[in-house]
C-alpha positions in Angstrom: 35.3 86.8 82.4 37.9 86.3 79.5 40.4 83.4 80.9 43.9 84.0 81.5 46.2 81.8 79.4 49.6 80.7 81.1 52.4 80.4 78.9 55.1 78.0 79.1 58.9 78.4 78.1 59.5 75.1 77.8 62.8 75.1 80.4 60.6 77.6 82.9 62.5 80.8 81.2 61.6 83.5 79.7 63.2 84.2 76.2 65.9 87.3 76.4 65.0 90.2 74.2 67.9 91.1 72.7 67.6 95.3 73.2 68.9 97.6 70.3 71.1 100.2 70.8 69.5 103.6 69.6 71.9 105.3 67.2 72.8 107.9 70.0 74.0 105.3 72.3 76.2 103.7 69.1 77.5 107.1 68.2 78.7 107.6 71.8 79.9 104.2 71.9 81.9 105.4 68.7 83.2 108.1 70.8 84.4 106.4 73.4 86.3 103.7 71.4 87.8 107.0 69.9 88.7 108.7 73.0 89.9 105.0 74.7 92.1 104.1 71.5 95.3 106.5 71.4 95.8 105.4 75.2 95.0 101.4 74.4 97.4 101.5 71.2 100.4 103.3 73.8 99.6 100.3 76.2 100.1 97.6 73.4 103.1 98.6 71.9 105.1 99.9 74.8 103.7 97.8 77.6 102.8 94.1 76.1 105.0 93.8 73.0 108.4 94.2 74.8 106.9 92.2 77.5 106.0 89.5 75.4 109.4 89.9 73.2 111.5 89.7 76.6 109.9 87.1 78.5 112.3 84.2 76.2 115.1 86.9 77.2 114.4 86.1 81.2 116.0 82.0 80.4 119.1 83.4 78.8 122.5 84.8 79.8 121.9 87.9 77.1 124.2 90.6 78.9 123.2 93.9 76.9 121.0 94.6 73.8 122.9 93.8 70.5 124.8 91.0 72.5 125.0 88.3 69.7 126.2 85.3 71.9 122.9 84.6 73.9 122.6 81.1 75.3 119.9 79.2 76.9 120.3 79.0 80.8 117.1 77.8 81.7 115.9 78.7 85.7 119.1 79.9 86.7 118.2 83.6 86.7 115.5 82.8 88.9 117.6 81.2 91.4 120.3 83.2 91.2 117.9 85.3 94.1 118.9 82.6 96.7 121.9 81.4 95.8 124.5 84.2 94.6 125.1 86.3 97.9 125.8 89.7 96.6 122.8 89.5 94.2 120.4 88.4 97.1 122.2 91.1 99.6 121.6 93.8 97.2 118.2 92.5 96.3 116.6 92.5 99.5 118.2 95.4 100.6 116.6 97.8 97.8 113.5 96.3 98.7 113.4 96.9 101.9 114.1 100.5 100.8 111.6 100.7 98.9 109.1 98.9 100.8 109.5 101.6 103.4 109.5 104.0 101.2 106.2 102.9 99.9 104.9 103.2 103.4 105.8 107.1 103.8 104.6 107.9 100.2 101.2 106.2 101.1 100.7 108.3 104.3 101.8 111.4 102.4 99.5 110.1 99.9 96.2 111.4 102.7 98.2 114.0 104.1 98.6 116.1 101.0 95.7 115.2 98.8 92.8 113.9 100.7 93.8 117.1 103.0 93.8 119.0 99.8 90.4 117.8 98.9 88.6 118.2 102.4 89.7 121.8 101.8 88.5 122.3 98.4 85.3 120.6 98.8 84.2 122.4 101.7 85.9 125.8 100.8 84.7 125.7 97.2 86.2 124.2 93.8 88.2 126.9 92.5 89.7 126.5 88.6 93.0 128.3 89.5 93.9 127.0 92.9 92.9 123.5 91.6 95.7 124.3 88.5 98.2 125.5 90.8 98.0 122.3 92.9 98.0 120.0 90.2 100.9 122.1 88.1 103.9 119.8 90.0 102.8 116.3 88.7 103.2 117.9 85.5 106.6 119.0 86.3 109.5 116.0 85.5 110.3 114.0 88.2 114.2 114.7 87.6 113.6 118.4 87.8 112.2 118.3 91.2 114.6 116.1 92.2 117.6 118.6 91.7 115.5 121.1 92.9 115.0 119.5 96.1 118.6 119.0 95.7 119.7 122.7 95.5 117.4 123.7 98.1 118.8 121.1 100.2 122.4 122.1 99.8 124.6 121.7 102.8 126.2 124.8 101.8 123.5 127.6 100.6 120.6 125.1 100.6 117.6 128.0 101.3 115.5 125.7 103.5 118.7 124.3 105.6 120.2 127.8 105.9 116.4 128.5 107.2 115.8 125.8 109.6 119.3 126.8 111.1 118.6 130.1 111.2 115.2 129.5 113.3 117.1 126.8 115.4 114.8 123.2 114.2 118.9 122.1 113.2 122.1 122.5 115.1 123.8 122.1 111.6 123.2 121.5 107.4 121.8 118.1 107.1 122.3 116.1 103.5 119.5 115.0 101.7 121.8 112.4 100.2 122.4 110.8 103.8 120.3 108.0 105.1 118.3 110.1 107.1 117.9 113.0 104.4 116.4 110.7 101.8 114.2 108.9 103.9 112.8 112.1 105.2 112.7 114.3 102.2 111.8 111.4 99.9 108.9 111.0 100.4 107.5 114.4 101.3 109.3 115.5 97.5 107.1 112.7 96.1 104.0 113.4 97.8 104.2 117.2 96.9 104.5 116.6 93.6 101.9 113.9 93.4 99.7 116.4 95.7 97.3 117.4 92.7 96.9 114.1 91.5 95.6 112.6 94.5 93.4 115.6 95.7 91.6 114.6 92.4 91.0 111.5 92.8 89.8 112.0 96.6 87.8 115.2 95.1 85.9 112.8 92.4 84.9 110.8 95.5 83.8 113.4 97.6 82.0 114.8 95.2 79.9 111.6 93.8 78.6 111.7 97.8 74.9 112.6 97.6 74.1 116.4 99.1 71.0 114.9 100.8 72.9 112.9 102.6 75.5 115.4 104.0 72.3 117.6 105.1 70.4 114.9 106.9 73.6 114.4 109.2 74.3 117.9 109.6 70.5 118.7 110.4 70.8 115.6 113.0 73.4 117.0 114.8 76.6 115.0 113.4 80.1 116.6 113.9 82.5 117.9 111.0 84.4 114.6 112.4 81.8 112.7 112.5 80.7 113.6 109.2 84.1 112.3 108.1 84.3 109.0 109.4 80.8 107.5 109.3 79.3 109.7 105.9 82.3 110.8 103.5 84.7 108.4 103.8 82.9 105.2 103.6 81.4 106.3 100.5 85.0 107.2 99.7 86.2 103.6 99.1 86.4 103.6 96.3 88.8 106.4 95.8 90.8 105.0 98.4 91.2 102.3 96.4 92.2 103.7 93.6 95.0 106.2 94.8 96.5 103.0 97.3 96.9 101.1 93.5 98.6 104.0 92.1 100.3 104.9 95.5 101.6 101.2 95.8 102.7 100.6 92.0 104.1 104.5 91.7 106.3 103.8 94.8 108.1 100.8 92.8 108.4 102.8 90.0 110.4 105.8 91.3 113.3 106.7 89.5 114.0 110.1 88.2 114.1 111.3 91.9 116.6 108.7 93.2 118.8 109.7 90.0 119.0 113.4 91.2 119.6 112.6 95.0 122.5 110.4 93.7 121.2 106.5 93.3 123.4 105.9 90.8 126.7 107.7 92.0 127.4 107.9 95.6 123.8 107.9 97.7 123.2 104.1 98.7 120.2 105.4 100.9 118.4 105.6 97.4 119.5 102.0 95.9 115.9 101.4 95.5 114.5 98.2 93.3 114.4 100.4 90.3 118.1 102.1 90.5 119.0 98.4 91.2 117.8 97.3 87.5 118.9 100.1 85.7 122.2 99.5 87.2 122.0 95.8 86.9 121.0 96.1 83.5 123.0 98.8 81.8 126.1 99.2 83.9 126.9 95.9 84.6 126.1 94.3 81.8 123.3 91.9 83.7 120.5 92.7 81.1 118.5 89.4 81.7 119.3 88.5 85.4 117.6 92.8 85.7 115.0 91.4 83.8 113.9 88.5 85.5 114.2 90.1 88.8 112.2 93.1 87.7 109.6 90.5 86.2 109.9 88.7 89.5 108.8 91.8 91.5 106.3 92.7 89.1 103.9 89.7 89.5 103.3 90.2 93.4 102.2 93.7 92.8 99.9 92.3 89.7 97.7 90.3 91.9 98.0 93.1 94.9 96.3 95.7 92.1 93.6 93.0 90.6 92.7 91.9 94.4 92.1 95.7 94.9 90.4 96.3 91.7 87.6 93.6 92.9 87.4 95.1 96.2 86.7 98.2 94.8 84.0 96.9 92.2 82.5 95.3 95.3 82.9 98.4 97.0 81.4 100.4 94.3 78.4 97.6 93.8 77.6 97.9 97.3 77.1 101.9 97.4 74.9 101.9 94.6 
């Protein structure tokens, strides 16, 4: 019999082949810088220049752009937070706004699209009915404000004059009270972000193996069952993904809070974000808005990445 010869590596490794890429896998590489580099080249100049450009501006007094006497203040922006009153007051009280606001956005988040989904998944995808649904979060978010506005009107709002007219209300309710925009709110958000979310939920739903779906139907599992121990578990990672843009989007609301009055005479909507515009370019605060946007900004930062690894794990462990 021939012998077998054993061949050493030297350090007990074997040497790495380097693999080539066949040239359809470098002409779709090609493709997908392509497709990736309008959106990367938006990022860059929008996102991280004027963030890089403003970070020296977060250790000055600079009061509005074009202000020509800017002087170096060092941390006192930062600690301005705890020790001028009426900043902190203000402060803490948009965040708490918006921090429950945040709360009833991600709950509409499930109740309009992952509802959405369930019912397009197991009624059938449909092209127009998927268009129709997804049409609003293509709609401007100061549009639908002053629509929800109109048809909120105390005096010929349609949907107050209806809710009185069937008896739910003893009397027009304001959607720039306390209780109208923290009610309404969120449900005008989630409507509009209703298409959005059903297709995120939808991608999930859909990456779910059939065979799997069949087995626990042929065993005997309930629709609800189905739900909670099949779909959704494979569903993490679209979970994931619409709490990161649920979370971040809630923070970023604006154009909605500027219709229902967050600038004039609706306190209800002083969110973070009205707070900084208002901060910034009404009262002449352009830094101290700034650093206290920059401030809130890092917490949700490492909130996203931790949930970006979770859902990589998440991911890695369905595969």
């Amino acid at each position: 019999m021939p012998s077998t010869q054993q061949i050493s590596y030297g350090d007990g490794a074997p040497p790495k082949v380097k693999r080539r890429l066949s040239a359809r896998q470098r002409k779709r590489n090609r493709q997908d810088i392509l497709l990736v580099a309008p959106q990367l080249a938006l990022f860059v100049f929008l996102v991280l220049v004027p963030l890089i450009v403003a970070l020296p501006l977060l250790f000055s007094d600079m009061s509005r752009f074009g202000d020509t006497q800017v002087n170096y203040i060092g941390f006192d922006n930062f600690t301005r937070l705890f020790t001028d009153p009426g900043i902190a007051s203000d402060y803490w009280s948009g965040l708490l706004k918006t921090v429950r606001f945040t709360i009833l956005n991600y709950a509409m988040v499930f109740a309009f699209g992952l509802t959405l989904a369930l019912l397009m998944y197991e009624v059938g995808f449909r092209g127009g009915l998927f268009t129709m649904i997804y049409l609003p979060w293509m709609i401007s978010g100061l549009a639908v404000g002053f629509i929800a506005v109109m048809l909120f009107s105390e005096s010929s709002g349609t949907v107050n004059l209806l809710l009185e007219k069937i008896g739910l209300i003893d009397k027009p309710f304001s959607i720039k009270s306390d209780t109208g925009t923290t009610v309404i709110l969120p449900l005008l958000v989630g409507w509009k972000a209703a298409g959005f979310n059903m297709a995120i939920f939808l991608a999930g739903l859909m990456s779910i193996p059939k065979d799997t779906i069949e087995a626990a139907t042929v065993d005997g599992a309930s629709y609800s069952q189905r739900l909670t121990r099949v779909y959704f578990p494979q569903m993490v990672p679209s979970f994931v993904i619409a709490t990161i843009f649920a979370l971040v989007g809630s923070f970023k609301v604006f154009d909605e809070l500027v219709a229902m009055g967050g600038l004039s005479q609706n306190d209800a909507a002083e969110f973070l974000s009205i707070l900084f515009f208002r901060w910034g370019f009404t009262e002449n605060k352009l830094a101290l808005a700034m650093t206290l946007a920059v401030i809130t900004f890092v917490p949700l930062t490492i909130i996203s990445i931790g949930l970006q690894r979770f859902q990589r794990r998440a991911t890695t462990y369905h595969d």
